[in-house]
N, C-alpha and C positions, 0 to 999 in steps of 0.2 A: 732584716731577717723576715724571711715570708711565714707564714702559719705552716708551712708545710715542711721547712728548715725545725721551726718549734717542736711540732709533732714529732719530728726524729729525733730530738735532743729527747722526750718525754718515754723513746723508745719504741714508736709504731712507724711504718713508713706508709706513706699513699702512694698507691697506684691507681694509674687511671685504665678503667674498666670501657676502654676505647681504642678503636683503630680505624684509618680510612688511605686512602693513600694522599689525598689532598694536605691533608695534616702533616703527614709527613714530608711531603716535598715543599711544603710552603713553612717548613722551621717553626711549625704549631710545638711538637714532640720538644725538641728541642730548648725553645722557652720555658716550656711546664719545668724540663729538666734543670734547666737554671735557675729556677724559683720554688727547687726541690723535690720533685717529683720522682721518686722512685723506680718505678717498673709502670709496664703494662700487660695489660687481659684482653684475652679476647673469646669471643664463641661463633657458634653456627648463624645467630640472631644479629650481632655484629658487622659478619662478613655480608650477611643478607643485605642489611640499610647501606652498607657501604657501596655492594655493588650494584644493587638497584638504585640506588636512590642518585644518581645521576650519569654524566657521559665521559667520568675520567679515566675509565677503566674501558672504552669500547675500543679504541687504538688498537689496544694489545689483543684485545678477544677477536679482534678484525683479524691481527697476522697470526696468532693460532688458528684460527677458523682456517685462513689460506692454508696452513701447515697440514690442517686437515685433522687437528687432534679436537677430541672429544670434551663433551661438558665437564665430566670428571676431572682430565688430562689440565681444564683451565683455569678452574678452579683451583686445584694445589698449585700451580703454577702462582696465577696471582695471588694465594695466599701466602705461600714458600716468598715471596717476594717481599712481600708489604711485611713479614713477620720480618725477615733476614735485616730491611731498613730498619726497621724501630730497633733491635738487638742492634746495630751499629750503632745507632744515635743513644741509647741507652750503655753503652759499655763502658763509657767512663764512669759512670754510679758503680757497673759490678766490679772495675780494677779498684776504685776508691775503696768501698763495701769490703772487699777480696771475696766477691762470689754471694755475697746476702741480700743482696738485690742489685738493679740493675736487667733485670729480667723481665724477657716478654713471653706470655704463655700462646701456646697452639692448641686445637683441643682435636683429639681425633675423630673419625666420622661417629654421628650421636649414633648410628647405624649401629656400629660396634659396641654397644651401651653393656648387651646382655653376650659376649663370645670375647673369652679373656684369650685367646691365641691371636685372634685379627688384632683386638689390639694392643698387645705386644708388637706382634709384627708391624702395625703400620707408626706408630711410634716411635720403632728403631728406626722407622724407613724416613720418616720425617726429621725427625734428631739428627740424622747422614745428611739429607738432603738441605736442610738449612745452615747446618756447619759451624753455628755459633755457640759458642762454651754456656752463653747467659741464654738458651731456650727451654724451657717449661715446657714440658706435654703435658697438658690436660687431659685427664683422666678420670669417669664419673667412678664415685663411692657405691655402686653397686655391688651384689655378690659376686659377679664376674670379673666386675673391678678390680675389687679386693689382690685376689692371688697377681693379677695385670701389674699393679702398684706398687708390690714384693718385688715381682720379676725385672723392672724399668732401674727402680733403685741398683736392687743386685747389681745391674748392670753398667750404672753410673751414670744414668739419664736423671737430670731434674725431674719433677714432677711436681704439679698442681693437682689436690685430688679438690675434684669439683661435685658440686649436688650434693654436699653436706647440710642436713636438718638438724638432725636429731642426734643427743648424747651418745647414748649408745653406738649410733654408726659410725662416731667418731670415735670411738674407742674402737673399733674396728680396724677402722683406718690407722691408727697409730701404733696399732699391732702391725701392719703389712708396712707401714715405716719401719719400725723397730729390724720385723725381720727379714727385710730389705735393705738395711745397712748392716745385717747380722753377713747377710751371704756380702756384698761388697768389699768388710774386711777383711773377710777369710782369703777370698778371690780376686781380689783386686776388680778393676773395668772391665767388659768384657765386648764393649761395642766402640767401635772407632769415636772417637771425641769425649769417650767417657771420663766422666772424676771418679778421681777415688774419692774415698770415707769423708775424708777431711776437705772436700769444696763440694760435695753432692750435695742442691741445695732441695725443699721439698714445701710446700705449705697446703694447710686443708682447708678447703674453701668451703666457709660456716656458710649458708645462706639466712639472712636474718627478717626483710619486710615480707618476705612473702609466707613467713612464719605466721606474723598479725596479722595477714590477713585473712589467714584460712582461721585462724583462733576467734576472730574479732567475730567473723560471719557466722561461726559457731554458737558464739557469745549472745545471740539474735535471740536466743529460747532462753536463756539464763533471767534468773529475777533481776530487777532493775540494780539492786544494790551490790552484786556480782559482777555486773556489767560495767559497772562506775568503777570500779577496784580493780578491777580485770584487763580492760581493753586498752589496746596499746603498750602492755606491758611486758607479755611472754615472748615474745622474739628477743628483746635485751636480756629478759629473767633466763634463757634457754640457752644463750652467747655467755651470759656470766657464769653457770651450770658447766657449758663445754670449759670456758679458762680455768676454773678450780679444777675441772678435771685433768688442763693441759701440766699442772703445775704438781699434781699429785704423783701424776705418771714419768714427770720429767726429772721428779727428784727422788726417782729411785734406783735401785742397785743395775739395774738393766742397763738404763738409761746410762748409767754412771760409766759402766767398762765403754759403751762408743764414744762416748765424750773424752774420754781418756787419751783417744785414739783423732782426739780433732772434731768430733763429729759434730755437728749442727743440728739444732734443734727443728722439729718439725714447726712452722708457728701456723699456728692459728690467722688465717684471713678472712676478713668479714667482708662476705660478698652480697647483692640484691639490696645494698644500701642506698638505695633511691626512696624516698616515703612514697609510699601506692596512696596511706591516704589523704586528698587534701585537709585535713582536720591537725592534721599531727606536723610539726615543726620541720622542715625540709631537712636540717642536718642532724634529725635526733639519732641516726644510725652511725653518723658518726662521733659527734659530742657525749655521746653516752657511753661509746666504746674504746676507748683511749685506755689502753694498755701497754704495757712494756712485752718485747718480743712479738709485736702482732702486727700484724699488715690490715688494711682498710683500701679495696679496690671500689673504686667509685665511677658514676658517669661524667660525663662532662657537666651535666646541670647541676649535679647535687656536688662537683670539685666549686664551680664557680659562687653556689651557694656560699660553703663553707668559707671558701675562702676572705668573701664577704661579710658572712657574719657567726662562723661557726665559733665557737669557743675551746684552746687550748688547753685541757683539764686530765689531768689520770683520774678515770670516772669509773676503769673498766674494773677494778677490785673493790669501791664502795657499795656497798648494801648489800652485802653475796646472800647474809642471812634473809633480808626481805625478796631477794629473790625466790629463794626456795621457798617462802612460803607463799608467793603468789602460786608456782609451779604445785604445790602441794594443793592448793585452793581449786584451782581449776580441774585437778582430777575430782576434788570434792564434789563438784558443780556438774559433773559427768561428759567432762571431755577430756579423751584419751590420747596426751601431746604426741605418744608414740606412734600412735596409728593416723595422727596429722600430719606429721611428719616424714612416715615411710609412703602418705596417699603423694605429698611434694615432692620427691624425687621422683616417684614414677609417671608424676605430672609434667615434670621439669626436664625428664630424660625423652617424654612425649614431644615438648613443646620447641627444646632443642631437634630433635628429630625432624619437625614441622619445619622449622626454619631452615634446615639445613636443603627438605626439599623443595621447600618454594627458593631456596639460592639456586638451586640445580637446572630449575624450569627457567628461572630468568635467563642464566646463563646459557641456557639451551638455546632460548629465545633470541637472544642477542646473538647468539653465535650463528645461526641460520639466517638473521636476517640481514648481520654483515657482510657474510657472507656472500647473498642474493646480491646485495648492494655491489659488493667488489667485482662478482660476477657479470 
C-alpha cells in the first residue's frame, strides 16, 4: 500500500498540482493513479511550462495555424484537450469515489479575475466544451468571484475556488457554497452535463507557502526572539484556523438541511504546497496538514518528496490552541495576517495573469512561425 492509498484511509486525498501532455500519453497520470493519486490541478503557470517548455505540442499548433485560428482559438483548444485526457484517465477514482474525487480542475482566463458575468459565462462554455461529469472550473476567491461561485454551483458545475489566503475570505467563499447549493436544490441543473445537489462536487483552495513567505520577510524587523517563535509557522497556524472554521460552519443547522438532501461537503484543499524555503523540510506542507475531509494538491517534486520520506500522520487537528496563539503573537508584533493575505491574492491573481500572457505570446510565436515554416 502506497503513502498515498494510507493518506486516504487517514481521510485526505492527493492530487497532483500538474499537467503536460507527455505525462499523459506516456501512462505517467495513470501510474500516480494506480499508486493512489486522486485528482489533478491545473493553472495559467502550468499550461505556460507545459507548452513552452518543449516541442510536443508544435504538431497541432502547426495544423491550427494552417486552419487559420488564432492564439486564443489554440490555446483552449490544447487545453480543452489535455484537460478532457487527464478526466478520462482519472474517471475511474471519480466512479469508485461516486463523484468526490477523481477530478481534474480548469481555471478560466486570470483575465476574468475581477468581471463575475465573463466568468460565468466562459465557464459554462468550458464545462460544455470538455463534456466530462469529473471537470472542476477554477474560479479565483475574489469579490467578483464570489457572486461567479454561487451562480456555477446553482447550476451544477463543480468548482475549485482558487486564491484562497486568508480566514475571512474563506468564510466568504463558503457562503457562495452554501448559497450555491441553496439555488441548485430548489432548481435542479441548469447547464447541459450539470449535477444535481447530491454529486456537485466543490473544494476551496487554501494557499499555504506563499503565506510564510510574505510573514517570514515581514518578520525581518521583528526582535530576535519573535522571530525564533514566529517563522515558519503562520501558514500551517492560518490552515488550522481555516479547518476549525471548516468544521464549525459544517456542523450547523444550514449545513444540515443540504446534507439531508445528499449534499457534499465543501473541503478544504491545501494548495502552494512546495516549501519556497530552502531551510524548512520539503514536505512540512504536507506532513503537517493531514486531515480528514481535505485534499492536498501538490507538484511533482514535493509528490516525489513525500512519497519518499513524507510521514503518514493526522497532524492537521493537533495544536489548534498553539496555533492561535502564534496567530494572536504576530498581530502583537505588528503584523496584520489580514492585510498579508488580501496583498497575496491580488499578487497571485497578478502573477497568474502574467503567465497566462506570456502562454499567449509563446503561442502566438509558435503559431507564426509554423506557420512561415509550412508556408
Amino acid at each position: 500500500m502506497s503513502k498515498m492509498h494510507r493518506l486516504a484511509e487517514a481521510g485526505q486525498s492527493m492530487w497532483l498540482d500538474y499537467i503536460d501532455r507527455s505525462f499523459l500519453s506516456q501512462g505517467r497520470l495513470e501510474e500516480l493513479v494506480a499508486r493512489g493519486l486522486r485528482g489533478v490541478t491545473s493553472n495559467p503557470s502550468i499550461f505556460d511550462k507545459a507548452i513552452s517548455g518543449g516541442g510536443e505540442y508544435d504538431e497541432v499548433i502547426r495544423e491550427m495555424a494552417g486552419e487559420g485560428r488564432s492564439a486564443d482559438e489554440i490555446y483552449e483548444a490544447l487545453t480543452v484537450q489535455d484537460v478532457t485526457t487527464a478526466a478520462d484517465q482519472l474517471k475511474p477514482v471519480y466512479e469508485r469515489t461516486e463523484g468526490a474525487d477523481g477530478l481534474v480542475s480548469l481555471e478560466v482566463s486570470p483575465d476574468l479575475a475581477r468581471d463575475t458575468e465573463g466568468t460565468v459565462s466562459e465557464a459554462r462554455r468550458l464545462f460544455t466544451a470538455v463534456g466530462r461529469p469529473n471537470l472542476m472550473i477554477k474560479v479565483p476567491a475574489t469579490a467578483e468571484g464570489l457572486p461567479a461561485i454561487s451562480e456555477l454551483l446553482g447550476l451544477g458545475v463543480n468548482v475549485n475556488v482558487t486564491l484562497l489566503f486568508g480566514v475571512e475570505n474563506y468564510r466568504q467563499v463558503v457562503e457562495a457554497f452554501m448559497k450555491g447549493l441553496e439555488r441548485l436544490l430548489d432548481r435542479g441543473p441548469l447547464v447541459e452535463g450539470g449535477h444535481p445537489v447530491r454529486r456537485v462536487a466543490s473544494v476551496a483552495s487554501f494557499f499555504v507557502s506563499r503565506v510564510d513567505a510574505a510573514v517570514d520577510a515581514a518578520l525581518e524587523q521583528a526582535a530576535e526572539e519573535d522571530r525564533r517563535e514566529l517563522l515558519g509557522t503562520i501558514a500551517i497556524a492560518n490552515a488550522k484556523r481555516a479547518y476549525l472554521e471548516s468544521e464549525r460552519i459544517f456542523g450547523g443547522e444550514r449545513w444540515s438541511r443540504l446534507a439531508d438532501h445528499g449534499a457534499r461537503k465543501q473541503r478544504l484543499l491545501w494548495a502552494s504546497t512546495s516549501t519556497k524555503n530552502p531551510d524548512y523540510p520539503d514536505t512540512m506542507y504536507v506532513d503537517r496538514l493531514i486531515g480528514p475531509e481535505t485534499v492536498n494538491t501538490v507538484p511533482p517534486d514535493t509528490l516525489k518528496a513525500f512519497l519518499d520520506h513524507g510521514r503518514v500522520e493526522v497532524t492537521l487537528p493537533e495544536d489548534t490552541e498553539g496555533a492561535e496563539r502564534r496567530l494572536e503573537r504576530l498581530g502583537q508584533v505588528g503584523i496584520d495576517l489580514d492585510s498579508v493575505t488580501e496583498k497575496l491574492q491580488v499578487e497571485g491573481v497578478a502573477k497568474f495573469a502574467d503567465s497566462f500572457d506570456s502562454l499567449m505570446t509563446t503561442i502566438e510565436q509558435r503559431r507564426s512561425a509554423l506557420q512561415r515554416v509550412a508556408d
